[in-house]
C-alpha positions in Angstrom: 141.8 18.3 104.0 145.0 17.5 105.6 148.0 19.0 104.4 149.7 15.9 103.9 146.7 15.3 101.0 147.4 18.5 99.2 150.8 17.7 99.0 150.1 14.0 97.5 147.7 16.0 95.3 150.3 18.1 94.0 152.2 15.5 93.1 149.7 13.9 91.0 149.6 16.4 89.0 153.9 17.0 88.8 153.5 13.3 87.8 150.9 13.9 85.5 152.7 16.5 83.1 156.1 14.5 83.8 154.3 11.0 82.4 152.8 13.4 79.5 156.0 14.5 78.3 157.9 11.7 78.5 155.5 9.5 77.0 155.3 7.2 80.1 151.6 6.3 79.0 151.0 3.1 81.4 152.5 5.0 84.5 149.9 7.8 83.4 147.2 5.6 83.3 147.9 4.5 86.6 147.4 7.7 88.0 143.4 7.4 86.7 140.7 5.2 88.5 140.1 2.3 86.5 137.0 3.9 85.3 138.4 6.9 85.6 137.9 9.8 82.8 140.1 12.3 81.0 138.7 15.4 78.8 140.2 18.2 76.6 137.8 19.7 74.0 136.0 17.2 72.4 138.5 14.7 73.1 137.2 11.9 75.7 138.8 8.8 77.2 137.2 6.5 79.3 138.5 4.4 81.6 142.3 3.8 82.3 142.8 1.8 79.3 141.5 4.6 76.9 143.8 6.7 78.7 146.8 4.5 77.8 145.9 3.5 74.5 144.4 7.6 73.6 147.6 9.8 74.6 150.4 8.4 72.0 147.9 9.8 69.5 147.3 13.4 70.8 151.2 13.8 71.6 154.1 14.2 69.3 156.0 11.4 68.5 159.1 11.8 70.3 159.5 12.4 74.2 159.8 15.5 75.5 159.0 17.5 72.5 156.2 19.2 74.4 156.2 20.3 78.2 153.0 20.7 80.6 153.1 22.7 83.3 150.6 22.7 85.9 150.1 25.8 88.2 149.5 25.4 91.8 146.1 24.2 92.8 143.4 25.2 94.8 142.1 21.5 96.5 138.9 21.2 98.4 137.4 17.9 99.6 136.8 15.8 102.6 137.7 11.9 102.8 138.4 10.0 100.2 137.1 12.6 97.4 138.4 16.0 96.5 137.7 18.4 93.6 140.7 20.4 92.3 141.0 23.3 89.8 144.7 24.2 88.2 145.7 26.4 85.7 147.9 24.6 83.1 150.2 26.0 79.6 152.0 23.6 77.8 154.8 24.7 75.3 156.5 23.1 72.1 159.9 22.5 73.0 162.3 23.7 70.7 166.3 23.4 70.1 168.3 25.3 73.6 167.7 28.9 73.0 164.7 29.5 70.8 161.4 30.0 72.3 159.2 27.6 73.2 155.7 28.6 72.0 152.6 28.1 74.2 150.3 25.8 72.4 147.6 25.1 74.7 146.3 27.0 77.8 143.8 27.1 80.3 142.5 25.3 83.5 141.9 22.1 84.8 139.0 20.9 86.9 139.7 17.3 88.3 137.3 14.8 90.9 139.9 12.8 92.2 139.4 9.6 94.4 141.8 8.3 97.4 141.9 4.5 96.2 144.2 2.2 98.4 146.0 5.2 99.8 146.7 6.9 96.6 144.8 9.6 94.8 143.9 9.5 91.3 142.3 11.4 88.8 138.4 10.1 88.7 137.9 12.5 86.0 140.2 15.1 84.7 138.9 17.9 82.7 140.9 20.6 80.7 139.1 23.8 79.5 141.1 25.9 77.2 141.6 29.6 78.1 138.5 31.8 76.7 136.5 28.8 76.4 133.1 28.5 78.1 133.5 26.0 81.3 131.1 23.2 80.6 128.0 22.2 82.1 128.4 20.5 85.6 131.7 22.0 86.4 132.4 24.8 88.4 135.0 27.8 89.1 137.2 27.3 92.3 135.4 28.5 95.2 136.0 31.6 96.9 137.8 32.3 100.5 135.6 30.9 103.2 134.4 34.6 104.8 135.2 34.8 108.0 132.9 36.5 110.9 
């Protein structure tokens, strides 16, 4: 993977917590494949429309009362396809100077698609910290060993 794709990967997912928090829903659903799929829990939207139509109910109602921060990720993939794992808090946002309490935690595990030159999340998983990753996901993979 070329470096110039991590970097376009990382800002997906800048973008991604960016659109979140700021309630930007149709830019975030642009970031998806049209068929693409997001998951937290047992929370599941399918397809970009879901995507746009789910989030203003799973957010608060004002902008920027909650911010998402995603870690740096470890990418791996070839092509047009890449599979990328990130660990990811979000806080409550709260007035200048109190704290801002972690209300969610724990990792993401995206398959994202290169579609007209931009990747996208083909389907974006988040499992909560202490949570059991589900079936047909897997943990980042290890250093390549050399010889």
């Amino acid at each position: 993977m070329e470096a110039s794709d991590i970097l376009a990967i990382q800002q997906l997912n800048a973008r991604y917590g960016q659109f979140v928090d700021d309630h930007r829903f149709e830019e975030l659903g642009d970031l998806f494949c049209a068929d693409g799929v997001w998951e937290a829990g047992p929370l599941r939207f399918s397809g970009r429309a879901e995507v746009v139509a789910g989030f203003p109910g799973i957010e608060p109602p004002q902008p920027g009362m909650v911010k998402h921060l995603t870690f740096p990720a470890v990418v791996e993939g070839e092509g047009d396809e890449a599979r990328v794992w990130a660990d990811a808090i979000a806080l409550t946002v709260g007035a200048p100077g109190e704290p801002c309490p972690v209300v969610a935690a724990g990792r993401y595990h995206d398959v994202l698609r290169r579609e007209q030159g931009q990747w996208r999340f083909a389907h974006r998983v988040f499992v909560y910290s202490g949570q059991p990753v589900p079936d047909g996901l897997s943990a980042a993979p290890a250093l390549p060993v050399s010889a």
